[in-house]
C-alpha positions in Angstrom: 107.2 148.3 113.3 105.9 144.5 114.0 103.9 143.0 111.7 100.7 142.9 113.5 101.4 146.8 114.5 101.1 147.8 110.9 97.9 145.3 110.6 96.1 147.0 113.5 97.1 150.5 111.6 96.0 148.7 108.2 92.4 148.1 109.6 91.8 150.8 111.9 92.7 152.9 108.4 89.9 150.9 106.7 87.4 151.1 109.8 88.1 155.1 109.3 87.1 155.1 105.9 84.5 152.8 106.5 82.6 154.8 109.0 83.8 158.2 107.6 82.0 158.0 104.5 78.6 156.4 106.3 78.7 159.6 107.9 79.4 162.1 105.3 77.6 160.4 102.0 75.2 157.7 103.3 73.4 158.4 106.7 70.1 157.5 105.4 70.4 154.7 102.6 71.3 151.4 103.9 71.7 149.4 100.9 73.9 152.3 99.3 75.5 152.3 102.5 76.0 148.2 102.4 77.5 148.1 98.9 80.0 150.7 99.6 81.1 149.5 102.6 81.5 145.9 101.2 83.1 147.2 98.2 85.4 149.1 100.3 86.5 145.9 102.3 86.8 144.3 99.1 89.4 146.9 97.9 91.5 146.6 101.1 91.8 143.0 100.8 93.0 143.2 97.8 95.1 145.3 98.2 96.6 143.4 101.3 96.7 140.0 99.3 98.8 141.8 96.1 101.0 143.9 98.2 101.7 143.5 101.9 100.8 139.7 102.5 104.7 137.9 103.0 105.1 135.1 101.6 
């Protein structure tokens, strides 16, 4: 798989999430909503930057 194959995958993954737990959990708080959804982006690059960034 290319590299930017598996970062489309990587994101699309994170978009998922993203938009899966809006639905489930947070349909009618927005600022709960916002702080997850930041948070969640926040984990991802993280994890990106430690683990699957080449040097």
């Amino acid at each position: 798989m290319s590299r930017n194959a598996g970062l489309v995958l990587y994101l699309v993954a994170m978009v998922a999430i993203v938009v899966g737990l809006d639905v489930a959990f947070f349909r009618n708080l927005p600022w709960e909503r916002l702080m997850v959804n930041i948070g969640i982006v926040l984990v991802f690059g993280a994890f990106y930057l430690i683990f699957l960034r080449r040097p």
